[in-house]
C-alpha positions in Angstrom: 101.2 174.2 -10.0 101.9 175.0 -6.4 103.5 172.3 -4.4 104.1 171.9 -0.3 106.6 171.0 1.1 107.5 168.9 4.9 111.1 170.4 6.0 113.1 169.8 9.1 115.1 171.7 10.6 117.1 171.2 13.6 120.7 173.1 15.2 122.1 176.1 13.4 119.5 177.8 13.4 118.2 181.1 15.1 114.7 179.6 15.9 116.4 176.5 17.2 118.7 178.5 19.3 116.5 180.1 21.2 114.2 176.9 21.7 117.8 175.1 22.7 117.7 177.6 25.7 114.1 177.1 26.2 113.8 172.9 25.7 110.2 172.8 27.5 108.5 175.9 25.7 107.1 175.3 22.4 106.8 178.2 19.9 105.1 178.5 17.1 105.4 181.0 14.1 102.6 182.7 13.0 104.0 184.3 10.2 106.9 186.2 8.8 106.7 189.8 7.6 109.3 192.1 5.5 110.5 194.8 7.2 112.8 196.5 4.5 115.8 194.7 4.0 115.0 192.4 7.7 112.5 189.9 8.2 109.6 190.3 11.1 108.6 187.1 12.7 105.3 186.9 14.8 105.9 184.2 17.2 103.1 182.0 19.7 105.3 181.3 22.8 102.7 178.3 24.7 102.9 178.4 28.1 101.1 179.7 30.9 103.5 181.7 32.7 104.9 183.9 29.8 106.9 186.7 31.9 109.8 184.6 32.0 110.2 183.7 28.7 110.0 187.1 27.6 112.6 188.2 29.9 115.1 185.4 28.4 114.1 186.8 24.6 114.8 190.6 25.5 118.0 189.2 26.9 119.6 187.4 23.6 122.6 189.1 21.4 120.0 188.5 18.6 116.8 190.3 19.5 116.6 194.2 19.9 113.0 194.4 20.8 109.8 192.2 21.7 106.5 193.0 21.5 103.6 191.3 23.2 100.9 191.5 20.5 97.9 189.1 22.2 97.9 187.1 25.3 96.1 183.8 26.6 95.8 181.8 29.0 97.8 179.1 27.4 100.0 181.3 24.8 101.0 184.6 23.5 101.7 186.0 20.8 105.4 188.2 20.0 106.6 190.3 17.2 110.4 190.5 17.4 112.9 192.5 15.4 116.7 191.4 15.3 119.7 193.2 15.8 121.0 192.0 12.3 119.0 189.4 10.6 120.5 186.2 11.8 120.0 183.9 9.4 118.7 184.3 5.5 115.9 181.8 6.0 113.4 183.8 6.8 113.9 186.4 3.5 114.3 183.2 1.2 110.6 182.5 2.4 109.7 185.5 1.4 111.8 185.7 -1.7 110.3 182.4 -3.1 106.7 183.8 -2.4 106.4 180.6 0.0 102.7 180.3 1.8 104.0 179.6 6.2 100.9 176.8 6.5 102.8 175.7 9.2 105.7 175.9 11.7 106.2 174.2 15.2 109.1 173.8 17.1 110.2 172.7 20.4 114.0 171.7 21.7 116.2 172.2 18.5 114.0 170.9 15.9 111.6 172.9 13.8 109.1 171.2 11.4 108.1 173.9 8.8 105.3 173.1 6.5 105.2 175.7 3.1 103.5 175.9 0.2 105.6 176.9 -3.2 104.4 178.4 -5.8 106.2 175.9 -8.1 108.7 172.8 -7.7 111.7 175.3 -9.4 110.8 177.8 -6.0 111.3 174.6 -3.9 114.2 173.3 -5.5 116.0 177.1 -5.1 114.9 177.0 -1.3 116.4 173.8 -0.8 119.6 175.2 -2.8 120.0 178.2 -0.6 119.4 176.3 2.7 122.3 174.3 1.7 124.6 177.0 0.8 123.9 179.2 3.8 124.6 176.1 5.8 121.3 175.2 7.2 120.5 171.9 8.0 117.3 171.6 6.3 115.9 167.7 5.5 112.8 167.5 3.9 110.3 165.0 5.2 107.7 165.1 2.9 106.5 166.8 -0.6 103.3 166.3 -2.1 100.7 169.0 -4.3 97.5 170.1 -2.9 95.0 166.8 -3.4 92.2 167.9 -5.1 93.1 172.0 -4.9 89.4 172.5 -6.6 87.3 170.4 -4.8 85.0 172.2 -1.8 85.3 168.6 0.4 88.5 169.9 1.2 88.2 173.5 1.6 91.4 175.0 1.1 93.2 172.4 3.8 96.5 171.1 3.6 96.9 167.2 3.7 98.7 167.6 7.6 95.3 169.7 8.4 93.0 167.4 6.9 94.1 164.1 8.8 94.6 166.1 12.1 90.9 167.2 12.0 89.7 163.4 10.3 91.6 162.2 13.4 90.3 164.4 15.7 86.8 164.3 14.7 86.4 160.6 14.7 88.3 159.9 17.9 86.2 162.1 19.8 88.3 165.5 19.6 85.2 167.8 20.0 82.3 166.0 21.3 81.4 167.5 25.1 83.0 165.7 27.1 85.9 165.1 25.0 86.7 161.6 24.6 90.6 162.5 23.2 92.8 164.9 24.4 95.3 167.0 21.7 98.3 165.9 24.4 97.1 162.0 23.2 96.4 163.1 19.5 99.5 164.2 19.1 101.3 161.2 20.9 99.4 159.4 18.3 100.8 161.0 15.4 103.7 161.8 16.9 103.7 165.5 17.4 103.3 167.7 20.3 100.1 168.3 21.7 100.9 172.8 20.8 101.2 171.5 17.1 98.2 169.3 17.2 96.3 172.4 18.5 97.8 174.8 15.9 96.8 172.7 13.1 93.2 172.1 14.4 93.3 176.4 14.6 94.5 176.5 11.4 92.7 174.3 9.6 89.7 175.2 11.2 90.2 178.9 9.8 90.5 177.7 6.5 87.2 175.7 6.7 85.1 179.1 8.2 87.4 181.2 5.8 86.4 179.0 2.5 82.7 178.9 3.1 81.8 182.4 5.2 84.1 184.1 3.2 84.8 182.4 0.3 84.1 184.9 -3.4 81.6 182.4 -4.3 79.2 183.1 -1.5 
């Protein structure tokens, strides 16, 4: 049985470097994708002036290119390749067959949130993390809370309290009565993450019941 998995991570570590240099940017990471023996991250950089930002990525010893893939008003959205692959994080993801549900950083701390297939997969993520020297703490493990049941519609427990929370404190009404910069102050996140997960889990809702095999 699959089983998720809270992990901190903060220092040391290639995603934290680059926030270090960037302390009031928040990124988040979309995903990760092999690319032969490398890994590709796609990357949401939130801000509103991105120009800059980009400029200070094409300018660190670790990134050969970047990519602008999608562009907001608030965020956009990178693909970046490395010069060598700077840490083995990202390819243990992939190695364990780890689901990214979720991944928000800002300063030099990341919060990852990933589903393993099994505990074992955990366990030898946790292993490698420690051997490679990556100062990984995990917050929180727990298994999918009633995986079958449609209530919950393929969302992760984070997902689920962030939209409970949102809903019943006035998230979407029009006007809204509770801004994601206050949600998150409230559970103790940024406002970007808060945001994320309401994305997120609100793509796994529409996903499960427009798209779901059963309908």
């Amino acid at each position: 049985m699959s089983v998720i998995a809270e992990i901190q991570i903060e220092g040391n570590f290639v995603l934290s470097e680059l926030l270090a240099e960037l302390p009031d940017v928040p990124i988040q990471l979309e995903r990760v994708i092999p690319a032969g023996e490398r890994t590709v991250p796609l990357i949401w950089i939130h801000t509103d002036e991105p120009e800059p930002v980009e400029q200070h990525l094409r300018e660190h010893r670790l990134i050969e290119s970047i990519t602008q893939l999608d562009v907001f008003e608030d965020r956009a959205l990178y693909r970046i390749e490395w010069t060598e692959e700077p840490d083995s994080i990202f390819n243990e993801i992939q190695s364990k067959r780890a689901d990214l549900l979720d991944a928000v950083g800002m300063g030099e701390s990341w919060t990852f949130e990933l589903r393993f297939p099994t505990h074992d997969a955990l366990s030898g993520f946790h292993d490698h993390c420690e051997e490679a020297g990556l100062p990984l703490s995990v917050n929180r493990i727990y298994r999918p809370s009633s995986a079958e049941s449609p209530t919950r519609y393929g969302l992760t427990d984070i997902q689920y309290d962030t939209l409970l929370s949102a809903l019943e404190q006035g998230y979407f009404t029009v006007p809204r009565e509770i801004t994601s910069k206050e949600l998150g102050a409230q559970l103790g996140v940024s406002d970007q993450a808060i945001t994320e997960r309401i994305r997120r889990g609100t793509t796994n809702i529409l996903t499960h019941i427009l798209v779901s095999p059963e309908n």
